[in-house]
C-alpha positions in Angstrom: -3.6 -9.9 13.5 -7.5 -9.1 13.7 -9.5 -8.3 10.7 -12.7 -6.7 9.7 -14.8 -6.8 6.9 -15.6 -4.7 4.6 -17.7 -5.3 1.6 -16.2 -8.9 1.5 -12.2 -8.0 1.8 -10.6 -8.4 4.7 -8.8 -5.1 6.7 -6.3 -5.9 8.6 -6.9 -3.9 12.5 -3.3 -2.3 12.7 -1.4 0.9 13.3 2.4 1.9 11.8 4.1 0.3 14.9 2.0 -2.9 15.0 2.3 -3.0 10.9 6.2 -2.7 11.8 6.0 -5.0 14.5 4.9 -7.8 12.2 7.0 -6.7 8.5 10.2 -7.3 10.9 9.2 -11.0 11.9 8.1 -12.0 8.8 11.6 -10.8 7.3 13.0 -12.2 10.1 11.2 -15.4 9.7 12.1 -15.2 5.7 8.2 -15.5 5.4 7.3 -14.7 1.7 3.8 -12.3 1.7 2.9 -9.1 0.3 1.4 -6.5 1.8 -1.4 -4.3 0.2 -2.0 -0.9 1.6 -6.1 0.1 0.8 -7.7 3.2 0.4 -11.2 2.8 0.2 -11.5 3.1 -4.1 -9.8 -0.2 -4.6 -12.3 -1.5 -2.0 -15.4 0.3 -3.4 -14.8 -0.6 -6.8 -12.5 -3.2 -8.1 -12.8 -5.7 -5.4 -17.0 -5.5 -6.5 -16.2 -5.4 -9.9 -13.4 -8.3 -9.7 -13.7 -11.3 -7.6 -10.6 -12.3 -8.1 -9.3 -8.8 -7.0 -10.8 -9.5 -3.6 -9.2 -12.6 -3.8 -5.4 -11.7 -3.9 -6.3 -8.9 -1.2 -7.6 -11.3 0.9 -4.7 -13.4 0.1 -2.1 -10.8 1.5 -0.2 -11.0 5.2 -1.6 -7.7 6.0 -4.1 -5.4 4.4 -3.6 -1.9 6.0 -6.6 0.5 6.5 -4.8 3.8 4.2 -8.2 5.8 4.4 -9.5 7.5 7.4 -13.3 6.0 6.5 -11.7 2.3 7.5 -10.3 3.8 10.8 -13.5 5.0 11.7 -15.4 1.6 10.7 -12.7 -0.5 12.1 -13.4 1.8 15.5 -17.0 1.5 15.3 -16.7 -2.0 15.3 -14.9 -1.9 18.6 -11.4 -1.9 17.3 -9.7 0.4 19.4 -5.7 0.5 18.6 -6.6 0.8 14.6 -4.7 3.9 13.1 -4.2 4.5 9.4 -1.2 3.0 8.2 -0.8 5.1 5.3 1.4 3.9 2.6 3.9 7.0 2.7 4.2 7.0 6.3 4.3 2.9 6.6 7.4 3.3 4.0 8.9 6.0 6.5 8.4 4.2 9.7 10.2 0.7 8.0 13.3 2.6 6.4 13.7 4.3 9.8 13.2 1.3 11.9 14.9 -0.9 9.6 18.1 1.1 9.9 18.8 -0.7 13.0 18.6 -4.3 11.3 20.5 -3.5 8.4 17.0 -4.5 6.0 17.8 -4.4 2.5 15.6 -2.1 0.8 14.8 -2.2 -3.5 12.6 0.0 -4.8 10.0 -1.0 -8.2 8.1 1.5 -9.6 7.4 5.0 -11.4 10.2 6.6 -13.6 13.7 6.6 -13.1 13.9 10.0 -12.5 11.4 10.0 -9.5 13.3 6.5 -8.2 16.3 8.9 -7.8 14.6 11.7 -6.1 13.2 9.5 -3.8 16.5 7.3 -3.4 18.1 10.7 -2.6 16.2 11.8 -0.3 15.2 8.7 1.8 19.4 9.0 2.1 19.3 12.5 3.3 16.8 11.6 5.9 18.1 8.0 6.8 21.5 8.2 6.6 22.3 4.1 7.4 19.7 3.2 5.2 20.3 0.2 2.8 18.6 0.7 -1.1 20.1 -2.3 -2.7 18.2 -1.5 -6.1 15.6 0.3 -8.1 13.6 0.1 -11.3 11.2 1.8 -12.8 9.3 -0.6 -15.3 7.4 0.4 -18.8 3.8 1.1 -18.8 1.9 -1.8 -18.4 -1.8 -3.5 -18.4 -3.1 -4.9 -14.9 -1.7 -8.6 -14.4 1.6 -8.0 -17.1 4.1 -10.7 -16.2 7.8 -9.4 -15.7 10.7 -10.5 -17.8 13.0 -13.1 -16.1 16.0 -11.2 -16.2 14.5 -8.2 -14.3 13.5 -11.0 -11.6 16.6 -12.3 -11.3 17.8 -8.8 -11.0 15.7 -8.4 -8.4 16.8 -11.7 -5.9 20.3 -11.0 -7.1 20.2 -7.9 -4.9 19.0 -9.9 -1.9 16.2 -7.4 -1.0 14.6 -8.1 2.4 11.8 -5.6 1.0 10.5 -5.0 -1.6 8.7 -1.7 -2.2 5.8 -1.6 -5.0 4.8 1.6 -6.3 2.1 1.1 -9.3 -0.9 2.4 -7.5 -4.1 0.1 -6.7 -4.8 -2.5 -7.9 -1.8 -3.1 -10.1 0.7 -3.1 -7.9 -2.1 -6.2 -5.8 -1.8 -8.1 -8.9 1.9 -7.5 -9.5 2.9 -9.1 -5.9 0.3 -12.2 -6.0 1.9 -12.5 -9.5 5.7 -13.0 -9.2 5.5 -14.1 -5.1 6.4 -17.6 -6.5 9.3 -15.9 -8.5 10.9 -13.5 -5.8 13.1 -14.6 -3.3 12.7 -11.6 -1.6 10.5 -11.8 1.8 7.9 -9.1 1.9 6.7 -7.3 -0.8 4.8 -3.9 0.3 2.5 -2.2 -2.4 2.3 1.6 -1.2 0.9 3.8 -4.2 1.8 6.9 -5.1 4.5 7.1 -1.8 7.2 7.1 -4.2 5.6 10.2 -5.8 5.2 12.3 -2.4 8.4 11.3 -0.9 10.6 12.0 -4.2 8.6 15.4 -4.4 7.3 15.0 -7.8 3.4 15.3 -6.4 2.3 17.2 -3.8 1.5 15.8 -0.6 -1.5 17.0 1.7 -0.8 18.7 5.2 -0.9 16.1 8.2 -4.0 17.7 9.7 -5.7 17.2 6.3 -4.7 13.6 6.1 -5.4 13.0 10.3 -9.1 14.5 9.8 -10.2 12.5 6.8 -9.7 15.4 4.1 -7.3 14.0 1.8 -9.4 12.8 -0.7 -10.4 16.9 -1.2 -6.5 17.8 -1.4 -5.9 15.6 -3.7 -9.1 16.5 -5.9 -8.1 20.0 -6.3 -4.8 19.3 -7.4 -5.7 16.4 -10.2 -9.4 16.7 -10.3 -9.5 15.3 -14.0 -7.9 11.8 -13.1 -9.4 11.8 -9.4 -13.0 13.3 -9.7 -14.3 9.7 -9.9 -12.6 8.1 -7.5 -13.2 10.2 -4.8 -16.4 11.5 -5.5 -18.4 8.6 -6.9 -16.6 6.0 -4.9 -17.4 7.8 -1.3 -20.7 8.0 -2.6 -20.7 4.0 -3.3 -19.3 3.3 0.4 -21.6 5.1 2.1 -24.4 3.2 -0.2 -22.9 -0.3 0.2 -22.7 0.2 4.4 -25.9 1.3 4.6 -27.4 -1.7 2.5 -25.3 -3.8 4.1 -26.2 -2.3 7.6 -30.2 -3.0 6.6 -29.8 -6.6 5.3 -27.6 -7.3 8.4 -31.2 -6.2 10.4 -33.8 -7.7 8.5 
C-alpha cells in the first residue's frame, strides 16, 4: 500500500474497500498490526509536538486518511483511487463484510452504556455479526498500561479485531502499547465511531462529511471542547503546507 507524506507521518493511499481488502489478509494471515485512522488534528499537532507520536503512526499497517484535507492532498499528489476511510464508516464496511468470514469482533472503549447501544445496534443492522466482548475502561492518562487480567480477557475471547475507541492519540498509544500483549490480529483505532453508531453523539449528514464540512458540524454541536482543534489546527495545516511547499522550492 502507497503512502504520502504529510508533515513527516506517513498516510496510507486507500479507500473502505481497499482498507478492507487488506484488514481481511492480515487476519487471515494472523498478522499482528494496528491500524490508526487520522483526521488531520492528530497530524497538525501531536505528531509536531511528539516525535515519538509520529513514530507509533508511522509504525502502524495502515494509516487511513479520515479527513477530507488528506483526500484532497493525497489527490493532488496524483493519487487517484484515495477516498476517506472514515473511522465510522471503515467499522461499518468490516462488520458487514466480515459477516461472511465469521470475524470475531470485541469492542474497547467509552462507557458501558454506550458499548451496549452500539452492540445493539450493530446487531440490528448485522444480523450474523460476531461481538465476542466489550469493555469500557476507566479514565485514563495517554500511554496507561492495562491490567493483565483485562488482557487476558481480551485473547481469551479470541477476537480477530479488535476495535479501539479512545479518540486520537490515545487509542495510537494504546495499540503500539499492548501489540506484544494481544493475541488478537488487528487492532483498529476509530474515535468517536462508537459514539455515532451507539447514538450517544450526533453524527453529521453524508453530504456534510463528503464535502469537507464536518469539522463545522461538529463545532456547533461541542464548540467548547472542539473550537481549538478545528479552528487553530486547519489554520496550522494550511501554514505547515505552505512552508513546506516554499522550502521544497527554494
Amino acid at each position: 500500500m502507497n503512502t504520502f507524506n504529510v508533515l513527516g507521518v506517513k498516510v496510507s493511499v486507500t479507500n473502505l474497500d481497499l482498507a478492507w481488502q487488506q484488514i481481511a489478509s492480515w487476519v487471515d494471515s494472523r498478522t499482528k498490526t494496528y491500524v490508526c485512522v487520522l483526521p488531520l488534528s492528530p497530524i497538525v499537532e501531536d505528531s509536531q509536538q511528539d516525535p515519538q507520536y509520529c513514530k507509533i503512526v508511522n509504525e502502524a499497517g495502515m494509516a487511513t486518511p479520515d479527513g477530507m484535507p488528506l483526500v484532497w492532498l493525497g489527490k493532488w499528489r496524483g493519487y487517484r483511487d484515495i477516498e476517506r476511510t472514515y473511522g465510522p464508516d471503515l467499522l461499518l464496511k468490516i462488520c458487514e463484510e466480515g459477516q461472511k468470514k465469521g470475524l470475531r469482533h470485541y469492542f474497547y472503549g467509552t462507557t458501558p452504556q454506550t458499548n451496549q447501544l452500539l452492540a445493539d445496534n450493530l446487531k440490528k443492522r448485522f444480523a450474523d455479526l460476531n461481538i465476542v466482548g466489550v469493555y469500557a475502561p476507566p479514565f485514563r492518562e495517554k500511554g496507561a498500561v492495562e491490567s493483565q487480567e483485562v488482557i487476558q480477557s481480551i485473547n481469551a475471547c479470541r477476537p480477530d479485531i479488535l476495535w479501539i475507541g479512545l479518540g486520537a492519540p490515545k487509542q495510537d498509544y494504546w495499540m503500539h502499547l499492548h501489540r506484544p500483549r494481544l493475541d488478537v490480529p488487528v487492532m483498529i483505532g476509530v474515535g468517536a465511531a462508537f459514539d455515532f453508531i451507539a447514538g450517544t453523539k450526533p453524527q453529521a449528514p453524508a453530504w456534510i462529511r463528503q464535502n469537507g464540512m464536518e469539522w463545522l458540524f461538529r463545532l456547533c454541536c461541542e464548540p467548547k471542547r472542539l473550537w481549538r482543534r478545528y479552528l487553530v489546527t486547519n489554520t496550522k495545516f494550511f501554514y505547515y503546507l505552505i512552508t513546506n511547499q516554499l522550502s521544497r522550492s527554494s
